[in-house]
C-alpha positions in Angstrom: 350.8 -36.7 2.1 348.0 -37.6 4.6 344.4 -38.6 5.2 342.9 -36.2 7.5 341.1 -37.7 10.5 337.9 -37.3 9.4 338.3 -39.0 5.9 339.6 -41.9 7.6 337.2 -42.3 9.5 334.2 -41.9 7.3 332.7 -39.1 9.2 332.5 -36.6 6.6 329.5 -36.3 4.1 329.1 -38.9 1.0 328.7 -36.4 -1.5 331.9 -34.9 -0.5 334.2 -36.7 -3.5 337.6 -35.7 -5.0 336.4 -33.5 -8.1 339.5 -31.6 -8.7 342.8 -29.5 -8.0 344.8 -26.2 -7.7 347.4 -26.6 -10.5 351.0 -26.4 -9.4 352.5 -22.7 -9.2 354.3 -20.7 -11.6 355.6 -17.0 -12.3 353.1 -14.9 -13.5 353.0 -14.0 -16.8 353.1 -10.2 -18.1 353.0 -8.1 -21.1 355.4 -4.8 -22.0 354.6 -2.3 -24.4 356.6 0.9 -25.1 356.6 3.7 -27.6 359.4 5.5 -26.3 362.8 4.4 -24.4 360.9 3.5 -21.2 362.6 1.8 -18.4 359.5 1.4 -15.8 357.4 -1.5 -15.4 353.9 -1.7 -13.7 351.9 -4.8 -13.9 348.2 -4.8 -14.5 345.4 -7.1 -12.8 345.3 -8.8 -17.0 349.2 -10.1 -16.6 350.0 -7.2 -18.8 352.4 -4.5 -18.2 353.3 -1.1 -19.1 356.3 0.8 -19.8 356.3 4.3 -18.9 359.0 6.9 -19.3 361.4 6.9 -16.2 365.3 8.4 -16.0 368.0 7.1 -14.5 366.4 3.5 -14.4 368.2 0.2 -15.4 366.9 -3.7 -16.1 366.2 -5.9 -19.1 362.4 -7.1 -18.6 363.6 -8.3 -14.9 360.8 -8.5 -11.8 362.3 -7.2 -9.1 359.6 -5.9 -6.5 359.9 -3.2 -4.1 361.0 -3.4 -0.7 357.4 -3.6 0.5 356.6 -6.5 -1.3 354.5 -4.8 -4.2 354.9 -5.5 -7.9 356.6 -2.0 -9.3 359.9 -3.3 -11.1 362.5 -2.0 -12.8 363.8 -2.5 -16.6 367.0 -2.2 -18.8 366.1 -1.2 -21.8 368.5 -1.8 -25.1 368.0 -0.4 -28.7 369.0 -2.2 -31.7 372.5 -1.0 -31.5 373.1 -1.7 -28.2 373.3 1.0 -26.7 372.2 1.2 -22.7 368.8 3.6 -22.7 368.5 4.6 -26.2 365.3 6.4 -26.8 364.3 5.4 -30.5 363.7 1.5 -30.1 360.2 0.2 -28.6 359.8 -2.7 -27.0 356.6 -4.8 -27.2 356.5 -8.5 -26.1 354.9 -10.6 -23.8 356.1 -13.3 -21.1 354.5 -16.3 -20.2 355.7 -19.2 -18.6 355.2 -22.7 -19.2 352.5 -25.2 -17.9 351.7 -28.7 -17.0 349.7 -30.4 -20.0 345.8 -31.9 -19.0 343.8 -34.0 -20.8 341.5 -32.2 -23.4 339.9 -35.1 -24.8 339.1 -38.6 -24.4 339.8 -38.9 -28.3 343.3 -38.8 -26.9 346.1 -41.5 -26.2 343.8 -44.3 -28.6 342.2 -45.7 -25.9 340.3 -48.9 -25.6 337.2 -46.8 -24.5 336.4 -43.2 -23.9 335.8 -44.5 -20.1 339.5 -45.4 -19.8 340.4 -41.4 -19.6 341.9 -39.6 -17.1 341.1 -36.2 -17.1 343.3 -33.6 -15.6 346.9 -34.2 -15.5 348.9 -35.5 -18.6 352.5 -35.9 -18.3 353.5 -37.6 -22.2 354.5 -35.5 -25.2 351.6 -34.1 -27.3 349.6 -35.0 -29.7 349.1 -39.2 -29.1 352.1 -40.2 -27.5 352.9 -41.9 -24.9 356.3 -41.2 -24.4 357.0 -39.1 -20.9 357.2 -35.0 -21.7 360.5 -34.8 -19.5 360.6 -31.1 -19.4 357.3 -32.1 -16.7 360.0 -32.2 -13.7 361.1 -28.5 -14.7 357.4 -27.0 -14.7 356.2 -28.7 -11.6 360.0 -27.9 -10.0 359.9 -25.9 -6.7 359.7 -22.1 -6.5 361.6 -19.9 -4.0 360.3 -19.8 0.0 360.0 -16.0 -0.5 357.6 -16.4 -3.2 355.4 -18.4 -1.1 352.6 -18.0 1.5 352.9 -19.8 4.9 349.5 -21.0 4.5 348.4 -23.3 1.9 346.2 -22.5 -0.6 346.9 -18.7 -0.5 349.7 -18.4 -2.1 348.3 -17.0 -5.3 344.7 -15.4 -5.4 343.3 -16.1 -9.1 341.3 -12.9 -9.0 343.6 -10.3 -8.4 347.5 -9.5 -9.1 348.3 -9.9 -5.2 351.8 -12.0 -5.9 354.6 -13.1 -8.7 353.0 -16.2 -8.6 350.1 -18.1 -10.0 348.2 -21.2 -10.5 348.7 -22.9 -13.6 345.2 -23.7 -13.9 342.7 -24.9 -12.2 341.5 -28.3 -13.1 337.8 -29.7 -12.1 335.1 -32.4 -13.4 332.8 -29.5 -13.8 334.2 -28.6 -17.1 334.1 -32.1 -18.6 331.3 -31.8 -21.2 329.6 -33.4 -24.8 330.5 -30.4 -26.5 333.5 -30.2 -28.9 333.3 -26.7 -29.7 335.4 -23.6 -28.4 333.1 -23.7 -24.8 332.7 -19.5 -23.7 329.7 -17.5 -22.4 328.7 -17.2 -26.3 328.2 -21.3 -27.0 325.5 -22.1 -29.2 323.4 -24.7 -30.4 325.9 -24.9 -33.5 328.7 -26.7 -31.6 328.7 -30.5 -32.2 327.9 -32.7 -29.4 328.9 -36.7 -28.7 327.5 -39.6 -27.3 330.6 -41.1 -26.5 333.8 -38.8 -26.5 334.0 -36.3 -23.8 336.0 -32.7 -23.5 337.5 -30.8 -20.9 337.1 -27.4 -21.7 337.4 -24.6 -19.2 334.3 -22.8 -18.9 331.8 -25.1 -19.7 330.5 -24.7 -16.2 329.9 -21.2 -16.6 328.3 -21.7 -19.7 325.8 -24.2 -18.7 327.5 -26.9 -21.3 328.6 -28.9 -18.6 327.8 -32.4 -17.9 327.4 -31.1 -14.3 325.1 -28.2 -15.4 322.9 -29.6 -18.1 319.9 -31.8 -17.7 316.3 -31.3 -15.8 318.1 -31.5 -12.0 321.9 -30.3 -12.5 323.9 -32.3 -10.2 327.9 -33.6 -9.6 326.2 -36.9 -10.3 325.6 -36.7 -14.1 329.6 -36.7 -14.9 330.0 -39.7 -12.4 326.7 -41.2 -13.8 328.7 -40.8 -17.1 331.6 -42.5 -16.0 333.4 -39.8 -16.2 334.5 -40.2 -12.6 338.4 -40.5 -12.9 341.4 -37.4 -12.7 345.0 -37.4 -12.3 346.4 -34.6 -10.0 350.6 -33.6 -9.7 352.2 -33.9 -6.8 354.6 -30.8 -5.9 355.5 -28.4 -4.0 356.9 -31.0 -1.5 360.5 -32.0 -0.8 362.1 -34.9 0.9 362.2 -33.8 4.8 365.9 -33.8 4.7 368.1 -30.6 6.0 369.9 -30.0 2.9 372.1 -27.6 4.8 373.9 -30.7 6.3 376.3 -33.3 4.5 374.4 -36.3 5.8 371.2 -35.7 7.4 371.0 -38.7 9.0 374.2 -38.1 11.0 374.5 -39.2 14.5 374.2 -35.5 15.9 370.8 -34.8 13.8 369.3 -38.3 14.8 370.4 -37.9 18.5 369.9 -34.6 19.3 366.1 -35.5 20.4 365.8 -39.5 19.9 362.2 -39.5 19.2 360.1 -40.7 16.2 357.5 -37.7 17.0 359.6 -34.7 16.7 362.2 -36.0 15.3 362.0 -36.6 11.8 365.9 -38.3 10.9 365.0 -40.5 13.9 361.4 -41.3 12.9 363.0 -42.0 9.5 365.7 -44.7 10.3 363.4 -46.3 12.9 360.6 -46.8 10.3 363.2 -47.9 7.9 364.6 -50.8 10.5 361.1 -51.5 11.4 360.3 -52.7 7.9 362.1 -55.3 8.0 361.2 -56.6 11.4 359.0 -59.2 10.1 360.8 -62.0 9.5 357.7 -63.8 7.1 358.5 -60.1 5.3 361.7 -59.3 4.7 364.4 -62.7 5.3 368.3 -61.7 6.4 370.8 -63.0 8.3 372.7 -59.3 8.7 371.1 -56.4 9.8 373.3 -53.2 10.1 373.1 -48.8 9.8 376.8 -48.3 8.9 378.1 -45.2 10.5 375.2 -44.7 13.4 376.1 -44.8 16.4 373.0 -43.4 18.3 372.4 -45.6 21.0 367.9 -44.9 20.1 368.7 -46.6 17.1 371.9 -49.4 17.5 369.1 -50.7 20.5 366.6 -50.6 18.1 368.8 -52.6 15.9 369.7 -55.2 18.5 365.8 -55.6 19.5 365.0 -57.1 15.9 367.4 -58.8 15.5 367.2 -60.7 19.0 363.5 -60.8 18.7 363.3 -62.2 15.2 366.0 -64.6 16.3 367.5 -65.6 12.6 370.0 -63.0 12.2 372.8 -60.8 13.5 373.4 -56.7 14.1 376.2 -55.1 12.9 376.6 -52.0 14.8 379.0 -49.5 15.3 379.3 -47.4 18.7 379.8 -44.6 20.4 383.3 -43.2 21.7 384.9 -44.4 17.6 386.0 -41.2 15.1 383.2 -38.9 14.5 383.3 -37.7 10.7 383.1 -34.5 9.5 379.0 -34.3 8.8 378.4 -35.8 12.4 380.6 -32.6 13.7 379.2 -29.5 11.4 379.5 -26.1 12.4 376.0 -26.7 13.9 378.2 -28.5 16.4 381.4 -25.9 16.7 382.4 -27.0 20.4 383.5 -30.3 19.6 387.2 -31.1 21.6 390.1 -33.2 19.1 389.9 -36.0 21.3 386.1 -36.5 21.0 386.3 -36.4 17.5 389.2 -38.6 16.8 387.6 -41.6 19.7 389.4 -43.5 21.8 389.6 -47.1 23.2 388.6 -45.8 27.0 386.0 -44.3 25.5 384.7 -46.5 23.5 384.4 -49.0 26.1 383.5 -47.2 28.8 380.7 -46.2 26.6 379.6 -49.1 25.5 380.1 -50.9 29.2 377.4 -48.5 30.7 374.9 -49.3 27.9 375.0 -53.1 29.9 374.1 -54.6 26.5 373.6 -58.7 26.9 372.7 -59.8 23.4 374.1 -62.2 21.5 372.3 -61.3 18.6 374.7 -58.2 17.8 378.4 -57.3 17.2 380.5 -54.7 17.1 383.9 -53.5 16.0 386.6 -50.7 16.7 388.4 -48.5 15.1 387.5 -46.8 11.8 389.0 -47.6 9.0 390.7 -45.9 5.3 388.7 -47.5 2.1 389.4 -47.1 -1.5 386.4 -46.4 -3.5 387.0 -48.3 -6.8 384.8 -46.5 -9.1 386.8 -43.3 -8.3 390.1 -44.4 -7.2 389.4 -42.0 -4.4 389.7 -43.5 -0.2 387.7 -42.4 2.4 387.3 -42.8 6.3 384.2 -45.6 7.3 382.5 -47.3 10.0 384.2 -51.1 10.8 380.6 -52.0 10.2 381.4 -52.3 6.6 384.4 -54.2 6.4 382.5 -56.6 9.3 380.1 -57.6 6.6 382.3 -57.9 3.8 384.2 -60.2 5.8 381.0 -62.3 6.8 380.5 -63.0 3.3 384.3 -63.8 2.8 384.4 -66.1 5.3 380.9 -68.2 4.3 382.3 -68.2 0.6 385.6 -69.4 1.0 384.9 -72.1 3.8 381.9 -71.8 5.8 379.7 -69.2 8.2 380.2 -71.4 11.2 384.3 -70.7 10.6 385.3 -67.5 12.7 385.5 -64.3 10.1 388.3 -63.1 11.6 392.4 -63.7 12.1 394.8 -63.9 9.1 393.1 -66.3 7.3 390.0 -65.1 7.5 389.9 -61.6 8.7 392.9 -60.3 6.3 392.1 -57.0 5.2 394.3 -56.2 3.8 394.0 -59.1 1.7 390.7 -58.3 0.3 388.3 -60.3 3.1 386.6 -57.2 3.6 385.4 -57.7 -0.4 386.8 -53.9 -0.8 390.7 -52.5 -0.3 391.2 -51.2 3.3 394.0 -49.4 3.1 394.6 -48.1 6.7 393.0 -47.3 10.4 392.1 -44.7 12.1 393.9 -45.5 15.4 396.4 -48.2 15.6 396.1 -50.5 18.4 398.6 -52.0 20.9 398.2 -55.2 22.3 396.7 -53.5 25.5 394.2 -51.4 23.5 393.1 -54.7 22.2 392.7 -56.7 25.1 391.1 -53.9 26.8 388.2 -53.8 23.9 387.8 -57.3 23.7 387.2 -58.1 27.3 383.9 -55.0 26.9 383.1 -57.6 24.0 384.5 -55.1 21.0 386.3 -56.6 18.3 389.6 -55.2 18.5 390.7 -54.5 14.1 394.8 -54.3 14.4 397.4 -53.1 11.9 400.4 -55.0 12.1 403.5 -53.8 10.2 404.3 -57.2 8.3 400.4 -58.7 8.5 399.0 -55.8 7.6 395.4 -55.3 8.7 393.3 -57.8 10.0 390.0 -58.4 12.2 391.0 -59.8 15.6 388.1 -60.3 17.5 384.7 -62.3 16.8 382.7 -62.2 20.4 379.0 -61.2 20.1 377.5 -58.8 22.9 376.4 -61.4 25.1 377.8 -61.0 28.2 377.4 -63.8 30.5 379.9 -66.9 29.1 378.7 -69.2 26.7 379.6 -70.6 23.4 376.8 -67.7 21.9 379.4 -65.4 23.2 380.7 -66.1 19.8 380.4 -64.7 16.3 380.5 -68.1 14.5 378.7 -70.2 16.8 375.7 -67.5 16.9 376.0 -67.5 13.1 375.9 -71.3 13.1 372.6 -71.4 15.1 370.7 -68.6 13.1 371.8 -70.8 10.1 370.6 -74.3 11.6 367.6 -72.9 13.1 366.4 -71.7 9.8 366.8 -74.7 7.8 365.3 -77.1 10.2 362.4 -74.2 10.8 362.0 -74.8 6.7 362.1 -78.6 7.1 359.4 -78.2 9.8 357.4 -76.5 8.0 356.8 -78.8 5.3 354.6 -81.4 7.7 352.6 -78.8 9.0 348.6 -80.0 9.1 350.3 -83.6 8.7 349.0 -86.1 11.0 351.1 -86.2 14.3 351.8 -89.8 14.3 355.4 -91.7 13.9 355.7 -91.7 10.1 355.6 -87.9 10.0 358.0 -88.3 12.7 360.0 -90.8 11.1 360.1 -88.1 8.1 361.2 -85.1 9.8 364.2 -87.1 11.7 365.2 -88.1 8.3 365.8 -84.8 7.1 367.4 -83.8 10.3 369.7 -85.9 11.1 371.4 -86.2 7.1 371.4 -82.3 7.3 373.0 -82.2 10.8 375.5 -84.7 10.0 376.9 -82.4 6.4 377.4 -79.5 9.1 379.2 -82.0 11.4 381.6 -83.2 8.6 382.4 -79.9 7.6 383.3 -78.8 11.1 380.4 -77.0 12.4 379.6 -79.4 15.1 381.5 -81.5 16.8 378.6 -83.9 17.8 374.8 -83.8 18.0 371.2 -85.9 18.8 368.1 -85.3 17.3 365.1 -87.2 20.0 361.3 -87.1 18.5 359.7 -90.4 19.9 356.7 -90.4 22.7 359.0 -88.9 25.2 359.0 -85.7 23.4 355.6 -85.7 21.9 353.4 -86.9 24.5 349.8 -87.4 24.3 348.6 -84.8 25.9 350.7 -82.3 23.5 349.4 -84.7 20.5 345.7 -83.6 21.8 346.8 -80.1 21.7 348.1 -80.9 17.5 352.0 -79.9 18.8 354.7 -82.3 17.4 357.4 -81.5 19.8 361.5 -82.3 19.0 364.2 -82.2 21.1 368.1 -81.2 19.1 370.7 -81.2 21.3 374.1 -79.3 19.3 377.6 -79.3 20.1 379.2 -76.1 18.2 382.8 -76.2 17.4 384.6 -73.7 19.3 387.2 -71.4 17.3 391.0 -71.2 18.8 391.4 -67.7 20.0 394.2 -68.4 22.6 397.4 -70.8 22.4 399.2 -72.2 25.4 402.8 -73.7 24.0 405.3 -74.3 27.0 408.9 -74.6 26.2 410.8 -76.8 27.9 414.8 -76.6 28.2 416.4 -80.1 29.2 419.8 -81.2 29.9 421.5 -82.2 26.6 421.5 -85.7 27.4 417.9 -86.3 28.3 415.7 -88.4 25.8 412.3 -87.0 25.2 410.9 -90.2 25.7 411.5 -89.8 29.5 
């Protein structure tokens, strides 16, 4: 739903207000009458129908249309003994199908105040409730494309029998009136008025009972005037923008085939989805992550909030890994077996001509075999997944500056993942992984006693530095943040040395937990007049200096072996 242009901008005419709606759609209703075993059906411009001798025809009370879109249908036709045609029994009945409810009456609901109505739409039970009506869903459910009109608001004429279809009703603040009485042409004086209560009844409009039509100067006004000015309206006929055609709609085929957030609208979708959270005094993370895209419009996306918020990390899975069986549908039939099972080469030659330099994301290779516990069923899934589950592992059973991967750490097989993994999609020689880690993709391996296990944690960053690093990256968003929080807490304090004093003693206590448990291996905190000089005091900036030294992970050990002569002491 929209705002047209010239809403939104206030250059349409102030006396052009909401005052009602075209109710939702629904089959038309008709009548059958017979006096004779009649099997043809002919609807009338009053909903009615009727049944006219015809041989040879068959339905039971069934619209079926004509090939040219007209409104001739057929009928089976049963007598009382069942018997197919039978001329003895007539049929008489009519069909009509159900409606929304609206507000009749501001006597309804027990309100506070007659003023507290909303006319039009009511979705509880009848009589007083307030308890939903949940048959609503089915009534304002969506009808069949060939039973609508291309262009809005045509779909079903009210004046003439041009369709299967029809509107409900036809709700407006014309017909809200004083008059409790059955409103028609024929109203009299006879029908009791109120000062307080109001009615919606149709045709009070027409019958000059209207708050709208009574009075010396008849004008939309008087039911505003009589604060009468409130309606609720349904929403249908709309669906969710998804192609329900494919398993996932936001597979990497549908969201790459034209990466743009104007015409396309999986794209536009998962971009506006990332992009509400780019705020970080919105939404606070530390993980940001699409499981199972791989679309290089929307992994960069991915990357750029992260690095540009600065306090956490992207999760992303690549290009050149297993493709699933919605990201290759038969809208995709050409697909080779090796693009769809990945490979390493691939992967990395992929990801190598994206030239991505950001520490602020990760990534992970192969796919891997989970077990859904709810169903006791397993299924294929992005690394992505485990990745996190690991993350979280890792900061509960030590701490997020520890590397999330290896056997300690990194076992999943061993549950760090948070869910079973039960198996990969590619197993990995020690070449494979080499080869992934050196293009900065952490390499997951199966080993036949170890089982499976993480064995990798560099960010994407590619020039050499300890950010090249999972845990050191996750130790800086970490640090960053809580000394960001303790820095908050003085802002619009006087910039003098006590504050200073304060804001060193929060520090330096908080610094030194991190170094005990590991996370540093030494660090200085300088806020004196060397940092905050006069001139930045006369521009109200306290300025700090914190100089970190991360403790690095072991990712390589260097043992050498020495033989010696069976006499030599290994003092010497």
């Amino acid at each position: 739903m929209s705002i047209h242009a010239d809403v939104d901008a206030a250059a349409i005419d102030a006396d052009l207000v909401p005052f009602g709606y075209y109710g939702p759609l629904r089959f038309r209703g008709f009548g059958v009458t017979s006096s004779a075993a009649s099997q043809s059906l002919t609807l009338t411009s009053d909903n009615s129908a009727i049944l006219t001798e015809s041989a040879n025809t068959n339905a039971l009370l069934e619209y079926v249309g004509d090939a040219a879109g007209g409104n001739s249908t057929s009928l089976v036709y049963w007598d009382n003994s069942g018997t197919l045609g039978a001329n003895d029994t007539p049929f008489t009945g009519a069909f009509v199908y159900p409606r929304t409810h609206i507000r009749r009456s501001t006597e309804q609901g027990s309100l506070s105040s007659p003023l507290d109505a909303y006319f039009g739409l009511d979705t509880t039970r009848s009589g007083s409730s307030t308890r939903f009506e949940a048959s609503y869903v089915d009534v304002v459910g969506g009808l069949p494309d060939e039973l609508r009109s291309s262009t809005p608001g045509t779909q079903v004429p009210t004046d003439t029998n041009a369709g299967p279809t029809e509107y409900q009703y036809v709700f407006s603040l014309d017909n809200v009136t004083r008059y409790s009485g059955s409103v028609a042409a024929s109203i009299n004086a006879t029908d009791a008025f109120s000062s307080t209560q109001a009615w919606c009844l149709s045709g009070s409009r027409a019958a000059g009972k209207s708050l709208t039509a009574t009075g010396s100067s008849p004008s939309y006004k008087a039911v505003l005037d009589a604060e009468f000015d409130q309606f609720t309206m349904p929403m249908f006929g709309g669906f969710d923008g998804v192609d329900i055609e494919q398993r996932d709609p936001f597979n990497d085929y549908t969201l790459g085939a034209t990466p743009n957030e104007v015409t396309n609208y999986a794209f536009n979708s998962v971009k506006m989805a990332i992009d509400s959270c780019a705020d970080p005094e919105v939404v606070e993370y530390n993980l940001m992550s699409v499981p199972g895209v791989t679309t290089s419009g929307i992994t960069n996306h991915v990357l750029d909030v992260c690095q540009n918020r600065a306090d956490s990390l992207a999760v992303i899975d690549i290009e050149g890994n297993y493709q699933p069986r919605e990201d290759r549908s038969s809208y995709y039939p050409n697909d080779s077996d090796s693009s769809i099972r990945g490979s390493v080469s691939t992967a990395v030659t992929t990801l190598n001509n994206r030239v991505i330099n950001n520490s602020y994301g990760v990534t992970y290779y192969p796919w891997l075999r989970y077990v859904d516990q709810n169903s006791g069923l397993d299924l294929w899934g992005p690394p992505s997944i485990a990745a996190i589950g690991t993350y979280s592992s890792a900061q509960a059973n030590s701490e997020l500056w520890f590397a999330p991967a290896g056997f300690t750490r990194g076992g999943l097989s061993e549950g760090a993942a948070g869910l079973p993994v039960i198996g990969v999609k590619e197993r990995l020689t020690s070449k494979d992984r080499d080869n992934l880690y050196d293009a900065n993709i952490n390499p997951i391996a199966s080993f036949p006693a170890e089982g499976i296990v993480i064995f990798g944690q560099k960010t994407l960053q590619k020039t050499r530095s300890a950010l090249d690093r999972v845990n050191v990256r996750r130790l800086m968003i970490y640090v960053k943040k809580e000394i960001s929080r303790m820095a908050a807490t003085l802002l619009f304090d006087q910039n003098v040395q006590s504050t200073w004093d304060r804001f060193t003693g929060q520090v330096v206590p908080f610094l030194n937990n991190v170094k005990l448990k590991l996370g540093l291996t030494d660090f200085k905190v300088m806020l004196d007049k060397t940092t905050t000089t006069p001139d930045l005091i006369d521009r109200n900036i306290m300025y700090a200096k914190i100089y970190l030294k991360p403790a690095r992970a072991i990712e390589f050990i260097a043992i050498d072996f020495v033989i010696t002569n069976s006499g030599a002491a290994f003092e010497d």
